[in-house]
C-alpha distance (Angstrom), angle and dihedral (degrees) to the residues before:
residue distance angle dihedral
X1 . . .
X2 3.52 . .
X3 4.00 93.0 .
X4 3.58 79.6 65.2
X5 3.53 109.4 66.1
X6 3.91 126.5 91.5
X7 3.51 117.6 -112.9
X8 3.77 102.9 -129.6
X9 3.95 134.1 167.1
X10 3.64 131.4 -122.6
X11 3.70 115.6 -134.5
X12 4.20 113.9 178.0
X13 3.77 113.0 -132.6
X14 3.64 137.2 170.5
X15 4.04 117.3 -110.0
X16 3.53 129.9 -159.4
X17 3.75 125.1 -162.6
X18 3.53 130.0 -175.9
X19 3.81 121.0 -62.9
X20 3.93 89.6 36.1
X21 3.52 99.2 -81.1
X22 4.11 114.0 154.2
X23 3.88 119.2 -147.2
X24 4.14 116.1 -176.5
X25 3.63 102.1 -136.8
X26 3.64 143.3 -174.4
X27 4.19 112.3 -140.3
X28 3.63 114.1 -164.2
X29 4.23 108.3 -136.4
X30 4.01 122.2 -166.2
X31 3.97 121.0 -111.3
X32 3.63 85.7 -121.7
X33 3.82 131.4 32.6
X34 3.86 123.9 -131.6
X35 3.23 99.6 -137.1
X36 4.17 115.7 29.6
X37 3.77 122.5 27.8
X38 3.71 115.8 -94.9
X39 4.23 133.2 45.6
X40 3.62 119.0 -20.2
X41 4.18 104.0 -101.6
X42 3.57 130.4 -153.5
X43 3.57 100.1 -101.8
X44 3.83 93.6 55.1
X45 4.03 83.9 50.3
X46 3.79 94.0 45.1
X47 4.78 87.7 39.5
X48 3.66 88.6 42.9
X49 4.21 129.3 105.9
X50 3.63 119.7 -94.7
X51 3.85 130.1 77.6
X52 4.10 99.7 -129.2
X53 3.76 121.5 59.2
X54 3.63 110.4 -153.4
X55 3.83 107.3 -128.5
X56 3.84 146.0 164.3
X57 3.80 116.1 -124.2
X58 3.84 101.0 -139.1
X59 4.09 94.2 -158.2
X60 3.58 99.9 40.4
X61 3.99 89.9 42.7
X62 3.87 92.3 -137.2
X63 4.07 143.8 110.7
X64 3.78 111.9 -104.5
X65 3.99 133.1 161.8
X66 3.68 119.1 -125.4
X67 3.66 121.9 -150.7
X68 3.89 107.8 -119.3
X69 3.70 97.5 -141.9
X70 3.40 88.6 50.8
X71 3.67 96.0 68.6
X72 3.60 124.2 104.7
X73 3.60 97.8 -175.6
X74 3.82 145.6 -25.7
X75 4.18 112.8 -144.9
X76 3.66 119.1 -163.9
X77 3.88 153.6 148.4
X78 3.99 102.1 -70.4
X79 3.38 94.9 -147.2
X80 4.33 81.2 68.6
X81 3.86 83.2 71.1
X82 3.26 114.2 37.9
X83 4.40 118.8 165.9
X84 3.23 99.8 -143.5
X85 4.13 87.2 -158.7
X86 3.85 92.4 59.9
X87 3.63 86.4 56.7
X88 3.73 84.0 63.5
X89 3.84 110.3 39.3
X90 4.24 128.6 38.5
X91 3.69 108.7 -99.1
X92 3.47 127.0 -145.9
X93 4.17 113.0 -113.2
X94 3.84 132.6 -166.5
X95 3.87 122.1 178.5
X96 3.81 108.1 -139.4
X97 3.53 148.4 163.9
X98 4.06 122.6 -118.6
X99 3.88 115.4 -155.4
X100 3.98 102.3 -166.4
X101 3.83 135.1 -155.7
X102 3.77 95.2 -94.9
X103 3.76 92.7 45.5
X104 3.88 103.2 -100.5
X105 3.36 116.3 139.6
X106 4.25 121.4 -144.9
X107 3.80 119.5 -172.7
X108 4.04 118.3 -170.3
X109 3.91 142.2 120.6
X110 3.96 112.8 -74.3
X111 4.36 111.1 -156.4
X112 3.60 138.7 177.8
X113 3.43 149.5 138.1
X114 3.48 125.3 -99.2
X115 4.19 141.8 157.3
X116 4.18 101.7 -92.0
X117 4.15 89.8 -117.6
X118 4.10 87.0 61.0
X119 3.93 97.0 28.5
X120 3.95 98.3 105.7
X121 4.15 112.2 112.1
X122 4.28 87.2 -108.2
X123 3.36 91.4 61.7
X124 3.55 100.5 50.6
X125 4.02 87.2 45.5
X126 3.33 96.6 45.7
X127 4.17 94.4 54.3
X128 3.79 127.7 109.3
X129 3.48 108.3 -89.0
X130 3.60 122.6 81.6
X131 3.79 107.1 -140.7
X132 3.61 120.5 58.0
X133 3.51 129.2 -163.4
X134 4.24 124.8 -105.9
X135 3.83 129.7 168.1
X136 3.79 106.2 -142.3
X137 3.76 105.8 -173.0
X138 3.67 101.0 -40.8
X139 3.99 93.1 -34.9
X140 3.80 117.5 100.7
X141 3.97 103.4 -142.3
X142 4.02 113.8 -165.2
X143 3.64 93.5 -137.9
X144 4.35 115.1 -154.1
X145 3.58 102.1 -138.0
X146 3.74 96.2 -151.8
X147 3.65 87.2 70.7
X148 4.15 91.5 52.1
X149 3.60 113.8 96.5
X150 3.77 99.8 173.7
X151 3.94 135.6 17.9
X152 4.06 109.0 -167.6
X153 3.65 114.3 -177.5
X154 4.03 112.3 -124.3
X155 3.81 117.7 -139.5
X156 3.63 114.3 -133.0
């Protein structure tokens, strides 16, 4: 049985649930991704299919499975997701302000790369998959955008 098990790595990140409450977690990430060469990363754990996320509750010291659309938020180191392509290519960037359901409020600088006919801040916001990316002070937070209730644009 054991030549049957996945090899996966644990990378500790910080989740937030609804209400504001912080759990320090442990996400387990693939050796390879299914969909871009290299590691599995958070965000293609957090954008993938499946409604559980299998997960290691640092304070309790034991294995639970969070419900994705649950998920406010996942904050961690950003070099722990790293897009190889947007090392490559000049994103676009917008500084904004993100008022969620249970009334906190998160305020960083939201990039990514897309075609110039689809490059506008709706369009990235209103594509398929459900976390987006924000850097918060130094900390990249995977941000579910079923629990966003207004995006305001920050001027610099």
């Amino acid at each position: 049985m054991e030549d049957l098990r996945v090899p996966k790595r644990r990378m500790p990140v910080e989740v937030l649930l609804p209400g504001g409450r912080k759990s320090q977690m442990a996400l387990y990430l693939s050796e390879v991704a299914a969909d871009h060469t290299g590691p599995e990363r958070p965000s293609d754990l957090m954008n993938g299919g499946g409604d559980f996320v299998p997960a290691f509750d640092e304070t309790g010291k034991a294995m639970t499975f969070l419900n994705r659309s649950a998920i406010t938020a996942v904050r961690l180191d950003p070099a722990l997701d790293a897009d190889v392509d947007e090392e490559v290519s000049i994103p676009t960037e917008h500084e904004v302000e993100l008022l969620l359901q249970d009334g906190t409020a998160l305020r960083g600088l939201v990039s990514y790369l897309r075609p110039s006919e689809r490059s506008r801040l709706v369009d990235y916001l209103n594509e398929a998959p459900p976390f987006f990316r924000l850097i918060d002070a130094g900390v990249l937070v995977l941000v579910n955008k079923r629990h966003v209730v207004r995006v305001g644009l920050v001027s610099r």
